[in-house]
Structures are given as structure tokens and as C-alpha cells.
N, C-alpha and C positions, 0 to 999 in steps of 0.2 A: 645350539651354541649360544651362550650369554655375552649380551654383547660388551660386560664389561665396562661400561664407560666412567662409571663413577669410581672404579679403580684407577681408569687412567687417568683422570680428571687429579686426584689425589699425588698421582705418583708426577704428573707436569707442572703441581704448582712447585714441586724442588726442585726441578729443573730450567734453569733461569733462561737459556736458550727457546723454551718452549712457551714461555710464560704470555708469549702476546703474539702465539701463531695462530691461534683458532681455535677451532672446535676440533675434538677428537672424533676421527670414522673410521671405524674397525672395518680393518683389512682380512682378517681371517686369522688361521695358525692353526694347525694340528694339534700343536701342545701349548703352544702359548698365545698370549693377549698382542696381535700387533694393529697397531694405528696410524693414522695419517694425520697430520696435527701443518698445515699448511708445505712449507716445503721440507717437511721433514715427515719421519716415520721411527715410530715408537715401539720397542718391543718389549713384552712385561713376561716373564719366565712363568711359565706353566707350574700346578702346585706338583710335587715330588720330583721336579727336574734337576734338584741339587744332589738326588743320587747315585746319578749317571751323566752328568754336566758338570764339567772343568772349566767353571767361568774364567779363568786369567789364561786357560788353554785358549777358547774363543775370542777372547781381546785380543791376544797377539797374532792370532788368525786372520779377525778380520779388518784388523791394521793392515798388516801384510798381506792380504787378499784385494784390499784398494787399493795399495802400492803400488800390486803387481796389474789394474785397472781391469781386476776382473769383477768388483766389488765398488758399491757405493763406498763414500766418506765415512767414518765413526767419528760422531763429532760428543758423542758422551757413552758411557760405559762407569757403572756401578761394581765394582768387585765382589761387594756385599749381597744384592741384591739380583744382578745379573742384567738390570735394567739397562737397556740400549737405544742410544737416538741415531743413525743417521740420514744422509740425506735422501729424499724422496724421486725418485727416476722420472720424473714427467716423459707421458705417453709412452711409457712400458707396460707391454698384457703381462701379467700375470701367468704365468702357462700351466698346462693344464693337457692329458693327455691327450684330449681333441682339440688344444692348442696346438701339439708336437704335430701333428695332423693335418689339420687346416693352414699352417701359416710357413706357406714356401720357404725352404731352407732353414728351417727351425732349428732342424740337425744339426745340420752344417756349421748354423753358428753358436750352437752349443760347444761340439767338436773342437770349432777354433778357441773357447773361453777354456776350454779343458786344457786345450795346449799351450794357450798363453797362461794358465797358472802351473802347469806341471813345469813349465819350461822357465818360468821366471826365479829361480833358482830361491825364493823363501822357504822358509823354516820354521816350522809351527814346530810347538815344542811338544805335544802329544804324537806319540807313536801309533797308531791305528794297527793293532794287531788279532785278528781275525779271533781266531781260539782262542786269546786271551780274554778278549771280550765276550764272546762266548760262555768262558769259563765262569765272568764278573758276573753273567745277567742270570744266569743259572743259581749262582750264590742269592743274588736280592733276591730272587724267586722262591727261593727255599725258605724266607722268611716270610713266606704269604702266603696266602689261601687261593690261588690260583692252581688247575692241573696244567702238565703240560700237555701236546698233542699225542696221542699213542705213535710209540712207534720215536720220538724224539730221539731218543741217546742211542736208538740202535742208526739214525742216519748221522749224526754225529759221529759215531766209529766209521761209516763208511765213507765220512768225509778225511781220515786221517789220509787215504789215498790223495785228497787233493791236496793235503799238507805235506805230504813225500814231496809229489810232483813240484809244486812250487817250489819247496826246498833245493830241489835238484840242479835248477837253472833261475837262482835269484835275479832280479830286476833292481838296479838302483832307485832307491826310494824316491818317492817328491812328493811336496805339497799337494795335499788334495782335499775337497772340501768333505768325499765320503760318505754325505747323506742325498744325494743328489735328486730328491723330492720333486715333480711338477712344478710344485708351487716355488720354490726356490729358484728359479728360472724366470726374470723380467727381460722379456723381448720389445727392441723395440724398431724391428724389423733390418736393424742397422749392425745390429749388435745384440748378445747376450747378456745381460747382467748374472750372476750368482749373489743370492744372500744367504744368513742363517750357516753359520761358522761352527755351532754346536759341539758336530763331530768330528770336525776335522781334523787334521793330523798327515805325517809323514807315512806313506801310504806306496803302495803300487799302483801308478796311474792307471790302467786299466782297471780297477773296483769301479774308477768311475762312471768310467763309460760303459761295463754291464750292470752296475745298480741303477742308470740313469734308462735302459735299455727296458730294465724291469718295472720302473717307476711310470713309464710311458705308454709299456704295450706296444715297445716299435717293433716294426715287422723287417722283412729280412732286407729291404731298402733302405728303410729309414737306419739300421742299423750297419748298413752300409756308406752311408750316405756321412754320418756322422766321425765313421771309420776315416773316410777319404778325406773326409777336411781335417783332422785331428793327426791325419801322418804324411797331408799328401800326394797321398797315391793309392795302395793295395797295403791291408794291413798283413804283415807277415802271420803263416800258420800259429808260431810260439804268441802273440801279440794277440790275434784273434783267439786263440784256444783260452788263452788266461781273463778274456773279457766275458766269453762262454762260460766258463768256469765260476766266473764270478756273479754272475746273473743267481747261479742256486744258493750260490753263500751267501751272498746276501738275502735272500728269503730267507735263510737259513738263522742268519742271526738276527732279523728284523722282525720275525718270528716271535723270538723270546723279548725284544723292544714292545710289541702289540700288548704281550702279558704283563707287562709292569704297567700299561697303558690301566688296563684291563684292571688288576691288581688296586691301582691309584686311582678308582674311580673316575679315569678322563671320560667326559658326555661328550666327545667332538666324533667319534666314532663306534659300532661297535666292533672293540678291539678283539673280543672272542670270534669274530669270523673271520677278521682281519690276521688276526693270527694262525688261524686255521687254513685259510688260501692260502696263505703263504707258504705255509708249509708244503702244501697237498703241493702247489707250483714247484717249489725246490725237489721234490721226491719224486716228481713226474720227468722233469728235466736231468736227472741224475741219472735217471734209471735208461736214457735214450742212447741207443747207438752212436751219435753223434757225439755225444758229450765225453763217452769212452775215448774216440779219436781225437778229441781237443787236450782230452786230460794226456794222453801220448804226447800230443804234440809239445805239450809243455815241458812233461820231463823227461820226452827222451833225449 
């Protein structure tokens, strides 16, 4: 990982807020350059991210993600460029799947950030539509030298079963952030924070909580645990089956995300294995008796 600094060095002297915080230290990012520049935090867009990133989609996102106080401040945002300042969480971990793990209630207060944004009634203006995206990332694909996994478009037909079933018994849309990554998760033992707005979109709140399921490696507690704080109580069959269900779509479509990774020569990972687990995961999980009975429960 490069650590970028004399990009970001460049990009904070036109930033007039930033001009007399300090020194910049790279924070990390999967796809992109983010920093810490005193009490702020810098995010520089990854290179080939403007062909599957709706930057004025994410502004208005993570406006209204900190509105709704499940999101730090935006106190700068480039349209052009995608470049983003806000403010910095003091004494928030970073989490991390052996964060989700180690740090009592992790879950739980994830769960409660999931509920206070599905439930705060914003409106992102990108529609998060499963197949449709799908359909989008398959396209970019098609114009690069990338294979896909064997075996791809025949589990994609066997997922139009999960497109009936959800069809059958629709959920009112909400806000949701959609990519819900480890690293996207600043705890500060008090509270959750969410950042990285990227993909979000008007959504079925439960992607979130089995793409965050999958992102974790939680086990059938932890995925309980986060259930219970996020409804309450006991989450209902139809409610549980559609976060089950979404655990394989989402590998399923983050799959073909790994190959454009892959494709765009990102160095942050390698995205040929990364894409490859993922898949093998989605086609494992599809194929299990359970997942038949979740996929009923949804549309019958």
C-alpha cells in the first residue's frame, strides 16, 4: 500500500480548512487514499472509482447520514474530483473483524446505527438495485481482460429464485449505507459511527445487516446479537430469511466489484482471490438447506 502522502499533501494546500492542521497520516482504504490531517480526515478517491461511483449520489448521502447522527460532519466535498474532508472521531477503533469479536457489544451497536439510519427517514437519491448492478458491473467487465469465476452466470440464474421471492413480499425501501465494510465502522465503545457513503442508496434495510454479517465473519450470536438490538427483540422468519439471503448476494455482487478491483490494477489487495472466496462463499451458502427455508420464508 502506497502511502500517498505527497498526493495528499497537494490536494490539502486547496483546501483552505486543511491548510494549517498538520501533517497528513494515512489512515488506510481499500480503494482509496484516506488521511488524518489534525482534527479532520481526508479522503482522496481511488484511481478508476468514477466508473462505478456517483459522487453528488455520495454527498447527499453523507450529508444526510450526519444529519441523521449516524455519520461524522462533511465539512468539504469536491463534485469534480470526489475529494472529501470531514471531521475526525477521536478515540474511535477502526473495526475490523477481530474488532467485531473482541469488543463487547460491537454488534449491538452497530445494529442500533443500522436502525437509527434506516429509521431516520432520509433519502439518498441512488436506488441500490441488486441485478441491476449486477447487470452494470458485468458490462464494465466486458470491456477488460479480466475472466469471470467458472460457473458465474449459471449462479446468477439460480439467483432469479431470490429475485421472485423478494418480489413476492416487497419491504419499504430506506436509506442505507450498503457497503458495510469492517473498516467503515468507528467504534467508540459508546456508540457506532458509519463512514464511506460510496454505495449507498435507497435499499432494503436488511442487505445491511447480512453484507455487514459477511464482512465480519459473525457467527450465529454475533448475528443474533446485532438482530436483537436493530428490532428489539426476536427478528421475525420473513426479516431473518431476507438478511440470510442477502449474505450470498452480496458475495455474489462483490464478486464482480473484486474484478474491476482486479481489472484497474488496485495493489491494496489481491482481488483474484478476493473475488474468487467470495464467490466459492455465495455458491456454498446458496446450495444449504437452510438457505432454501429462508428463501420460503421470504416469499411465501
Amino acid at each position: 500500500m502506497t502511502d500517498g502522502l505527497d498526493e495528499a499533501r497537494k490536494v490539502i494546500a486547496g483546501i483552505p480548512i486543511l491548510s494549517n492542521a498538520g501533517e497528513p497520516q494515512r489512515l488506510g482504504g481499500l480503494t482509496n487514499l484516506v488521511f488524518r490531517i489534525g482534527d479532520y480526515c481526508l479522503r482522496i478517491p481511488g484511481k478508476g472509482t468514477e466508473e462505478y461511483i456517483d459522487r453528488a449520489n455520495e454527498a447527499v448521502a453523507a450529508k444526510e447520514a450526519a444529519r441523521a447522527g449516524v455519520s461524522p460532519e462533511m465539512l468539504h466535498f469536491d463534485p469534480e474530483t470526489g475529494v472529501m474532508v470531514t471531521r475526525f472521531i477521536e478515540g474511535a477503533a477502526t473495526m475490523t473483524a477481530e474488532g467485531f469479536k473482541a469488543r463487547d457489544g460491537a454488534p449491538a451497536r452497530a445494529g442500533e446505527a443500522f436502525r437509527r439510519l434506516h429509521l431516520s427517514g432520509a433519502q439518498f437519491p441512488f436506488r441500490f438495485e441488486l441485478f441491476s448492478m449486477i447487470d452494470d458491473y458485468l458490462g464494465i467487465l466486458s470491456t477488460k481482460n479480466v475472466a469471470l469465476p467458472d460457473g458465474y452466470h449459471d449462479v446468477v440464474k439460480e439467483a432469479e429464485a431470490v429475485r421472485k421471492a423478494l418480489a413476492a413480499n416487497p419491504v419499504p425501501l430506506a436509506a442505507c449505507h450498503c457497503d458495510p465494510l469492517c473498516e467503515n465502522f468507528l467504534d467508540t465503545d459508546e456508540r457506532m459511527w458509519i463512514v464511506d457513503w460510496e454505495y449507498s442508496g435507497m435499499n432494503d434495510p436488511m442487505w445491511d445487516l447480512g453484507d455487514l454479517s459477511v464482512e465480519g465473519g459473525f457467527d450465529a450470536a454475533q448475528d443474533e446479537e446485532m438482530l436483537t438490538a436493530y428490532f428489539g427483540g426476536e427478528a421475525s422468519p420473513h426479516d431473518r430469511g431476507r438478511m440470510v439471503i442477502y449474505k450470498a448476494m452480496c458475495d455474489l455482487l462483490w464478486t464482480l466489484w473484486g474484478l474491476i478491483q482486479l481489472a484497474n490494477d488496485n495493489p491494496a489487495d489481491d482481488f483474484r482471490v478476493y473475488a474468487d472466496g467470495r464467490f466459492a462463499r455465495c455458491k456454498a451458502l446458496m446450495a444449504t438447506p437452510d438457505f432454501a427455508g429462508h428463501l420460503k420464508a421470504v416469499g411465501g
